[in-house]
SERO-4910 file (N, C-alpha, C, O; in steps of 0.05 Angstrom, whole numbers):
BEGIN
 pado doro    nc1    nc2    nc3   cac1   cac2   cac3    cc1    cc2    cc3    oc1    oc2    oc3
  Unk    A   -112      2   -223    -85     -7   -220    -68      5   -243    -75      5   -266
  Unk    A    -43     16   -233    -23     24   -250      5     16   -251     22     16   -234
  Unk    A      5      7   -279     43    -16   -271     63     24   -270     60     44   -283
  Unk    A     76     19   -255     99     45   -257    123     29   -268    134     39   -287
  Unk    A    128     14   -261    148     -8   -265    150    -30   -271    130    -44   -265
  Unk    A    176    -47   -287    166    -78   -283    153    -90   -253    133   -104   -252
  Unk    A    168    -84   -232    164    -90   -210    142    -72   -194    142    -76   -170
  Unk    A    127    -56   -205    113    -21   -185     90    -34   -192     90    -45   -215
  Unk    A     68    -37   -176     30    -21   -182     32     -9   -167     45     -9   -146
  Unk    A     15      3   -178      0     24   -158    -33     31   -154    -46     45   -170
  Unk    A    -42     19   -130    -78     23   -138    -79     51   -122    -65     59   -104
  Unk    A    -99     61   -136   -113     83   -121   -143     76   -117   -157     69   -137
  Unk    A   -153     79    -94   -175     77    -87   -192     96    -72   -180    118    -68
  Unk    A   -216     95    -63   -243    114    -52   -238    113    -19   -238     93     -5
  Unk    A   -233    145    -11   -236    141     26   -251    169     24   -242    191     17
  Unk    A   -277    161     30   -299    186     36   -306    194     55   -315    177     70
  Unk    A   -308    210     61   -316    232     95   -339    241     86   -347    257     68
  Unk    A   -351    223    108   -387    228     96   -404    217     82   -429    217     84
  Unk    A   -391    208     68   -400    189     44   -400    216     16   -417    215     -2
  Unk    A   -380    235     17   -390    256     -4   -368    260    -11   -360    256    -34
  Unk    A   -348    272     14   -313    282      4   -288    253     -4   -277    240     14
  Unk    A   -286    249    -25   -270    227    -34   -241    245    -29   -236    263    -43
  Unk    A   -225    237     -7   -198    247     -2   -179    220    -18   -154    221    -22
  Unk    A   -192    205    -24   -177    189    -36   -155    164    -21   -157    164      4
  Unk    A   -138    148    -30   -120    131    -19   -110    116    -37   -121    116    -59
  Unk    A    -87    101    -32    -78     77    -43    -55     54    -31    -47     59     -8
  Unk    A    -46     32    -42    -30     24    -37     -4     12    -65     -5      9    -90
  Unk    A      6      9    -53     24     -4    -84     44    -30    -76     61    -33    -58
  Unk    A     37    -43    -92     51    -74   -103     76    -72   -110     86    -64   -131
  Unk    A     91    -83    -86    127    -86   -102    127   -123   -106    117   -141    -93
  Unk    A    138   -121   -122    158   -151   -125    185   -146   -129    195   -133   -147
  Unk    A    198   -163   -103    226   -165    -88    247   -183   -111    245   -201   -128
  Unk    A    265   -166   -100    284   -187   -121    280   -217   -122    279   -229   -143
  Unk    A    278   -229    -97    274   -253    -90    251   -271   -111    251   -295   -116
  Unk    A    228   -246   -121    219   -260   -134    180   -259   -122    160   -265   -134
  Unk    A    183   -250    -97    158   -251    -76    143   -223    -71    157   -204    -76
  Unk    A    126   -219    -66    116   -181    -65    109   -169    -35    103   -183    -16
  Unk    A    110   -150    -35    102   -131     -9     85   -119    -21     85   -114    -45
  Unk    A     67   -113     -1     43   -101     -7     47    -67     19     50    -71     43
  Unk    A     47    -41      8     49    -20     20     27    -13     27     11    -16      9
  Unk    A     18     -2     50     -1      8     59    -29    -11     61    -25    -34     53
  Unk    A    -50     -7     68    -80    -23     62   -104     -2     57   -107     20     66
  Unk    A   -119    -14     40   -142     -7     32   -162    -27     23   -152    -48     14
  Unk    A   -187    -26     22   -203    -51     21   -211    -42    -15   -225    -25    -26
  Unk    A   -193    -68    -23   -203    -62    -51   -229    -63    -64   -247    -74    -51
  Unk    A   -236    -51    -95   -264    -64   -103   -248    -91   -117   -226   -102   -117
  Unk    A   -273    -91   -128   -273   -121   -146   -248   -125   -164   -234   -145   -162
  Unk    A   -243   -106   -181   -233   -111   -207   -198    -95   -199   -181    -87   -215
  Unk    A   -197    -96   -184   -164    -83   -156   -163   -105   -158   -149   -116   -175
  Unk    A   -181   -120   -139   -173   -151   -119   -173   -167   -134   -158   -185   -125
  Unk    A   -187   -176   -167   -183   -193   -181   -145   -189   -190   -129   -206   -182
  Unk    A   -135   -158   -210   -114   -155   -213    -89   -162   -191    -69   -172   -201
  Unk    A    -90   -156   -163    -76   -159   -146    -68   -193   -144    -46   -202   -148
  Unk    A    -91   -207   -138    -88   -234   -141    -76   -250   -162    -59   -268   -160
  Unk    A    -88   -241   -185    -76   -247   -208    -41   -252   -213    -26   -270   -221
  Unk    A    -40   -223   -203     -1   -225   -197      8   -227   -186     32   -220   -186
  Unk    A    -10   -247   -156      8   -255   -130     -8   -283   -127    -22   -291   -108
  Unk    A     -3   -297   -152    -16   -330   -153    -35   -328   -131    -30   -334   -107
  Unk    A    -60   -319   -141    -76   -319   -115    -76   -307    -89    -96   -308    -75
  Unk    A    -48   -295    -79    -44   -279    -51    -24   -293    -45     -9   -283    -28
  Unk    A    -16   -325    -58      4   -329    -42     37   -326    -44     53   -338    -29
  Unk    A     44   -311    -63     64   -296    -63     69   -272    -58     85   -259    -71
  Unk    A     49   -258    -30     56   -236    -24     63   -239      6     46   -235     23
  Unk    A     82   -244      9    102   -242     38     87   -231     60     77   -242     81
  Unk    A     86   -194     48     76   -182     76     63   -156     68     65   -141     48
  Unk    A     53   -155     88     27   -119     83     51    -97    100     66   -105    117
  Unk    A     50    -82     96     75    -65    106     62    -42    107     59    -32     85
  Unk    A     49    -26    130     31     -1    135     51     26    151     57     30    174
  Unk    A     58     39    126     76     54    137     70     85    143     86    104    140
  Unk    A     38     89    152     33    114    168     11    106    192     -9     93    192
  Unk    A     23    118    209     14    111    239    -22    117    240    -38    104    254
  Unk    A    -27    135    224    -59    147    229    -75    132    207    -98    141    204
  Unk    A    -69    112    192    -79    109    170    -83     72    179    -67     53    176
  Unk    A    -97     73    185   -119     49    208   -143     29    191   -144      4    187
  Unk    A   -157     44    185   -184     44    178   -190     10    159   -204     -9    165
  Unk    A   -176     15    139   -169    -15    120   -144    -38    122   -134    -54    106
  Unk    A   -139    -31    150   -124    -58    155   -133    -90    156   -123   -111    148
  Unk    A   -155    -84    166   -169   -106    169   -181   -120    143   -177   -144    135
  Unk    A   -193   -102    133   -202   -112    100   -182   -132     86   -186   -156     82
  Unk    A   -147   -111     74   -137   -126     63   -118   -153     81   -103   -171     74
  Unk    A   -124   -146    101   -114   -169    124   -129   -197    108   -115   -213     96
  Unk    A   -161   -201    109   -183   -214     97   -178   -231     74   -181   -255     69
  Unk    A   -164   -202     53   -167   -211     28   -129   -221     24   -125   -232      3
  Unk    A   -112   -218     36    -82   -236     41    -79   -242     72    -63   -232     88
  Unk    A   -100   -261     75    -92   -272    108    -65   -285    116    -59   -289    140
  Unk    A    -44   -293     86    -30   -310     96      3   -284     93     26   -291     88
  Unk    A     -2   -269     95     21   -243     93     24   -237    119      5   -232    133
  Unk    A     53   -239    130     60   -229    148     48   -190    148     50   -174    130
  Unk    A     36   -188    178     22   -163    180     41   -143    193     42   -145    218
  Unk    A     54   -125    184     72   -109    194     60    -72    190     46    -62    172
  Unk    A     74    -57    219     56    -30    228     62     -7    241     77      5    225
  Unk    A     61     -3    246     69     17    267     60     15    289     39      2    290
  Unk    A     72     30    317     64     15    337     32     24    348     14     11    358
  Unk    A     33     59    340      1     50    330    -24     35    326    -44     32    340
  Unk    A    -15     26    299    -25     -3    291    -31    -22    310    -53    -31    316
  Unk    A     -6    -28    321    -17    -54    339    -35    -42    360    -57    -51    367
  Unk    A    -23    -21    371    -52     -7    393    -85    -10    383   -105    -17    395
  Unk    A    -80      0    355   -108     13    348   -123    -17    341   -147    -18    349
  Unk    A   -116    -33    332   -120    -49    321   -118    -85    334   -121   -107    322
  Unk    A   -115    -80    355   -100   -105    380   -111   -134    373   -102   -153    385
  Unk    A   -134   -139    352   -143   -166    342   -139   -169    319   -155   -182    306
  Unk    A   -116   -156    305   -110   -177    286    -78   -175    292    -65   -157    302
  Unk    A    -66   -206    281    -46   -210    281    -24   -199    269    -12   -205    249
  Unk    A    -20   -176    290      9   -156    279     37   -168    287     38   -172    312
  Unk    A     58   -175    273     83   -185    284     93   -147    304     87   -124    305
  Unk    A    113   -167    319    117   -153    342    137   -127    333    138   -105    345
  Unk    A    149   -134    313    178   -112    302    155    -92    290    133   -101    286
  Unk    A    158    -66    287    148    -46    282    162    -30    261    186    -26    262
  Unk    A    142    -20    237    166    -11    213    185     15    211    203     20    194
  Unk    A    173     34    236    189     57    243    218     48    265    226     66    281
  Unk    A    228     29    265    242     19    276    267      9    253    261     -8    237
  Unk    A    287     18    253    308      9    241    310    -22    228    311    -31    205
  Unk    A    311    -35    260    321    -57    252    298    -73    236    308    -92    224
  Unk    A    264    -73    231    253    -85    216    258    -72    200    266    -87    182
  Unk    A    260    -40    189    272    -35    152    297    -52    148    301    -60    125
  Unk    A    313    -58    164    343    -68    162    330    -96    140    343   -102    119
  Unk    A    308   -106    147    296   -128    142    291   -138    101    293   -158     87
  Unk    A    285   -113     97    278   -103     69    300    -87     54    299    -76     32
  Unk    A    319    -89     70    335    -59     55    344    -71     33    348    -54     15
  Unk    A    349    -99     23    365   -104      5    342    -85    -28    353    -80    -50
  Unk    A    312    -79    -21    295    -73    -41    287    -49    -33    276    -35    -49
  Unk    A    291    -39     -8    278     -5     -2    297      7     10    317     -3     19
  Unk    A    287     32     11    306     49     28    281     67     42    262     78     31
  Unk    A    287     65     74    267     83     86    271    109     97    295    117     97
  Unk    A    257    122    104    266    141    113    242    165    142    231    183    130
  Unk    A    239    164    162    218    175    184    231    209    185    255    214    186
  Unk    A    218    224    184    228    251    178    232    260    212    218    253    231
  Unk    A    254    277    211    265    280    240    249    309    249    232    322    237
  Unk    A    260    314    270    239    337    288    210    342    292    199    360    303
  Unk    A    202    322    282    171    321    296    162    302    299    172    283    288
  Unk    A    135    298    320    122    278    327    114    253    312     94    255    298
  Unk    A    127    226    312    113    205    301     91    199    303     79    189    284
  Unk    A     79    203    325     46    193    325     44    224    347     53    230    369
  Unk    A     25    239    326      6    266    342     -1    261    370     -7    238    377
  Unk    A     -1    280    386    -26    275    404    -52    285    396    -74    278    407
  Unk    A    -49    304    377    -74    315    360    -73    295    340    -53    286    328
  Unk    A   -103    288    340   -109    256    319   -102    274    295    -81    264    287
  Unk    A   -107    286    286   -114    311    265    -97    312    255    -99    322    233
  Unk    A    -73    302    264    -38    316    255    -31    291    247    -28    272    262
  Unk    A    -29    293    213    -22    274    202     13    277    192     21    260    176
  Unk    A     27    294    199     44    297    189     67    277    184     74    278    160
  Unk    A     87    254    205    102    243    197     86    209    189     65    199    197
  Unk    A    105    198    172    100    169    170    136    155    162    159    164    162
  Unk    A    125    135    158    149    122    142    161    123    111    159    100    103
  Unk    A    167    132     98    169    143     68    185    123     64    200    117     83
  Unk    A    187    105     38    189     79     27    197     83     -3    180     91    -20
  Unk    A    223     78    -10    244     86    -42    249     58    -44    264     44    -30
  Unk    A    230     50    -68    237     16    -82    271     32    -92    276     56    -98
  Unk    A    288      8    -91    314     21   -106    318     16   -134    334     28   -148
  Unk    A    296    -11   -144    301    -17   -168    290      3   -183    304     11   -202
  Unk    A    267     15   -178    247     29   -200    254     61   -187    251     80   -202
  Unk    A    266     64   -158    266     90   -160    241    103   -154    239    127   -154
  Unk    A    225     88   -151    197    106   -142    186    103   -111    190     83    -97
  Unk    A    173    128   -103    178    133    -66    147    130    -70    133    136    -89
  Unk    A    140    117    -43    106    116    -41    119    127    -21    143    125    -15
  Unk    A     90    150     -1     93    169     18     61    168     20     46    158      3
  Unk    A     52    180     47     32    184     56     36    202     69     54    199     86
  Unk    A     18    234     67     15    252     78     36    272     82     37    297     79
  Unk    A     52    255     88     84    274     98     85    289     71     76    311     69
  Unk    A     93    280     55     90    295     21     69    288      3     67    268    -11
  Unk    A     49    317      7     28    315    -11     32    324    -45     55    331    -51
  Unk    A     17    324    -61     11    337    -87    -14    347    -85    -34    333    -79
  Unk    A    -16    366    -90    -46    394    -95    -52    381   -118    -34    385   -135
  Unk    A    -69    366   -126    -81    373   -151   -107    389   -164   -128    376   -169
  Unk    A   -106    408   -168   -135    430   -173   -150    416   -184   -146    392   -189
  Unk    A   -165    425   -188   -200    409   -204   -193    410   -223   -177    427   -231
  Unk    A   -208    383   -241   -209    386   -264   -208    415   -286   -189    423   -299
  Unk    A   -234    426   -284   -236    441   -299   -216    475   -291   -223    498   -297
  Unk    A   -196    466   -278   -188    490   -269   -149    486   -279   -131    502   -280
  Unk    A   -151    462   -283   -117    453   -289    -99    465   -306    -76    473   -301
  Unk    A   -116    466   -331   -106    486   -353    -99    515   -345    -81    527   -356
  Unk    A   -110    523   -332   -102    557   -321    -84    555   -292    -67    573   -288
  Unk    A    -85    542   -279    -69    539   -254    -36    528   -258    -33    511   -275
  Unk    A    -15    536   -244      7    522   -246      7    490   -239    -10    479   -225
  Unk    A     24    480   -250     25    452   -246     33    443   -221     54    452   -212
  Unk    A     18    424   -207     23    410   -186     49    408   -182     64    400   -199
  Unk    A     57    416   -152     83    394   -141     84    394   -115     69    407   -101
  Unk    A    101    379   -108    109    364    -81    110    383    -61    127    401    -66
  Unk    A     97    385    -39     90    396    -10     89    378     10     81    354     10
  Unk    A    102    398     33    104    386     57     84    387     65     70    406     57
  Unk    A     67    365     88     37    377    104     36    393    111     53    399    127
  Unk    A      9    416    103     10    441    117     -2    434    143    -23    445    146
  Unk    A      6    417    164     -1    416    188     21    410    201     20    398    223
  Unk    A     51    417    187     79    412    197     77    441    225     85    428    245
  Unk    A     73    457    230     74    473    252     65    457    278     81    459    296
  Unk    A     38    441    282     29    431    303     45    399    305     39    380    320
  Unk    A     64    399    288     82    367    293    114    380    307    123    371    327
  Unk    A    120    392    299    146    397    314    147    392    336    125    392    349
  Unk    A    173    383    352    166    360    368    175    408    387    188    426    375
  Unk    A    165    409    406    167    428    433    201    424    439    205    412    460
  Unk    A    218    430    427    248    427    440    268    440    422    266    440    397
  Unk    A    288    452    435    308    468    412    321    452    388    333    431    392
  Unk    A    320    461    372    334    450    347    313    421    334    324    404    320
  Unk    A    291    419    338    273    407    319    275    423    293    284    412    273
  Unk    A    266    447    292    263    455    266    294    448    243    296    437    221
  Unk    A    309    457    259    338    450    237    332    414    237    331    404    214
  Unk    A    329    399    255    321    374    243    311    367    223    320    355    204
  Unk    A    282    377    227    274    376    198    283    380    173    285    363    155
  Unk    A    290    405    172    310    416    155    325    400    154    321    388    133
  Unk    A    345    389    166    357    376    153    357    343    138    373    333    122
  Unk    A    334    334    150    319    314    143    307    315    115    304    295    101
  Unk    A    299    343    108    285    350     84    311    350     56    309    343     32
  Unk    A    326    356     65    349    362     51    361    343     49    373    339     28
  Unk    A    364    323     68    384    291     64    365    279     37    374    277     15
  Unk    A    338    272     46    319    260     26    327    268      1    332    252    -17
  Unk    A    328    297     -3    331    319    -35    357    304    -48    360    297    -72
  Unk    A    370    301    -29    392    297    -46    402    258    -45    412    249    -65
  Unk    A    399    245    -29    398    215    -27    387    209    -47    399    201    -67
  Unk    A    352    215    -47    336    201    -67    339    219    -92    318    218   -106
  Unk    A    353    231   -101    354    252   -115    341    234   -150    323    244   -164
  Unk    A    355    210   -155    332    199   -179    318    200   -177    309    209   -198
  Unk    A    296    196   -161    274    193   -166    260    210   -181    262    234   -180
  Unk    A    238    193   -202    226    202   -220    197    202   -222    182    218   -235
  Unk    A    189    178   -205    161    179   -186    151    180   -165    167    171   -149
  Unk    A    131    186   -155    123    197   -134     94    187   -126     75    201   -135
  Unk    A     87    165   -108     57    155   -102     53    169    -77     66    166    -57
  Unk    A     30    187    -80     19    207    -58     -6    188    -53    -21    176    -69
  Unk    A     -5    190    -25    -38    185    -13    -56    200    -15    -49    223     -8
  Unk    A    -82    199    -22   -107    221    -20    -97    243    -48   -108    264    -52
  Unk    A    -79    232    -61    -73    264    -85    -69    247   -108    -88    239   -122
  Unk    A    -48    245   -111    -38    233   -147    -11    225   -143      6    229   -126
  Unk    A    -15    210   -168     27    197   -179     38    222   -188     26    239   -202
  Unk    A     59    224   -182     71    250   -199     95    243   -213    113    231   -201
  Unk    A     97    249   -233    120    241   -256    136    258   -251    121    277   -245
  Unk    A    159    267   -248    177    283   -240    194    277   -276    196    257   -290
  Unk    A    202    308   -279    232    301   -297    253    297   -283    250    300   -259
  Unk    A    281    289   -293    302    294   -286    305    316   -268    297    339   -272
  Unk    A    316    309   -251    329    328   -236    303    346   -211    304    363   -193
  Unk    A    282    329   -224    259    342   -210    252    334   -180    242    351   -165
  Unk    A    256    313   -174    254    310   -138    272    336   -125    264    357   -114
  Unk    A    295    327   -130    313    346   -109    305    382   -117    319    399   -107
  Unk    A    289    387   -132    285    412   -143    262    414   -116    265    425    -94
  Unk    A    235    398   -126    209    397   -117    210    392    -82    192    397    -66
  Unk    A    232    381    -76    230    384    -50    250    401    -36    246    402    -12
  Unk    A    272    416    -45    282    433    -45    258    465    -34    256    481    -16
  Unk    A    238    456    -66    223    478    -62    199    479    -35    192    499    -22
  Unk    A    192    457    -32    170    445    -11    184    458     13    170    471     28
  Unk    A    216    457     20    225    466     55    227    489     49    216    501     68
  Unk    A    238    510     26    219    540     21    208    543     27    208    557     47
  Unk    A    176    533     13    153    538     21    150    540     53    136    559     62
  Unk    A    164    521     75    162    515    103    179    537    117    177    546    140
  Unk    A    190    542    105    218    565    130    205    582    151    213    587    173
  Unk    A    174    595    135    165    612    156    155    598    185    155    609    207
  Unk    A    148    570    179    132    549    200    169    548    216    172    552    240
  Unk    A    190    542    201    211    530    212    219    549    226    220    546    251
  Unk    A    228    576    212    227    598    232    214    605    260    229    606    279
  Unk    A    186    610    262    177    604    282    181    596    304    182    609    325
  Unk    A    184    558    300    194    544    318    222    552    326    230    541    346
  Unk    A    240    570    312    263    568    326    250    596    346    241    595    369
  Unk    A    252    615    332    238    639    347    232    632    374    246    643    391
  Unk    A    214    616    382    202    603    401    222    582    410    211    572    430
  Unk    A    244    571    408    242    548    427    277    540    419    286    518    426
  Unk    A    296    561    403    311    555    399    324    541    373    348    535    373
***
């Protein structure tokens, strides 16, 4: 567990393929102005997570609601469902498919009007021109992206990763930053003018969330940004994409 904020944790935890490749995960702890916490994303904590988590939600029962804001990311709902049974369970509609025995409320968080719900503490945002839920399982590309307003810090899953090289390779390699999924080519939704969506989706974020100074990646790292560094770093990330964006227009308008 990591405080980012008076109000921020952030756990990172173990998701292994195979029992060998640790791709990693997390979720992170807000407390609402009101005084009460949301819990982002799920993962089944270890011991000394679930002791800390409890600790700062009187036992679980000041945490309102579990709020799972990427459609493919399934697996530990149920766990921390277990360990805060009494949290309203909120998902994507996904979620309630994949998952149909445990108690998901019916509003869904890629839906406006349940962010409408939270906005007084977040700001959301679903990236435009491509597929919300793949038909290729594989294609992890969009989710729900989630800006606490107090602290300024964005938890994201997948949609924006961080590379971080191996240990022993960091010192010689350039420093990590913010990327789009390189599996944004097979998400574009098949129709003219997706790609400028994106684009322009990429560019509203750059400049809206433009404070921000942290950054909680799923499966990668926190990234400390300087000043002025989001709207740089993701500026640079739809660079990196133009040849994929290109493409799609090439093809389809």
């Amino acid at each position: 567990m990591t405080r980012l904020h008076d109000d921020f944790w952030n756990f990172r935890g173990d998701f292994k393929i195979a029992k060998i490749i640790n791709l990693g995960t997390h979720i992170s702890l807000v407390r609402r102005t009101n005084g009460r916490f949301v819990v982002l994303d799920s993962y089944d904590l270890d011991d000394k997570d679930r002791a800390d988590l409890l600790a700062l939600t009187d036992g679980g029962s000041q945490v309102e609601a579990i709020v799972n804001v990427h459609p493919f990311h399934t697996l530990h709902c149920a766990a921390l469902h277990r360990i805060l049974p009494a949290a309203r369970l909120i998902g994507t509609r996904r979620h309630l498919s994949k998952a149909p025995e445990l108690p998901w409320e019916q509003a869904v968080i890629e839906d406006p009007e349940t962010q409408r719900e939270f906005a007084e503490d977040f700001a959301f945002s679903v990236p435009l021109g491509v597929d919300f839920v793949s038909s290729d399982d594989s294609v992890h590309v969009a989710s729900v992206l989630v800006r606490h307003r107090a602290s300024g810090i964005v938890h994201v899953d997948d949609t924006i990763n961080v590379l971080e090289p191996p240990g022993i390779l960091r010192p010689i390699l350039p420093e990590p930053r913010l990327r789009f999924h390189p599996m944004l080519s097979k998400a574009l939704e098949t129709r003219k003018g997706a790609a400028d969506d994106y684009a322009r989706w990429a560019q509203e974020i750059a400049r809206d969330w433009a404070g921000t100074r942290t950054v909680c990646t799923a499966h990668s790292a926190v990234r400390h940004l300087e000043p002025g560094g989001w709207q740089a770093e993701i500026t640079h990330a739809l660079s990196d994409v133009e040849k994929t964006l290109d493409s799609h227009r090439a093809e389809y308008g």
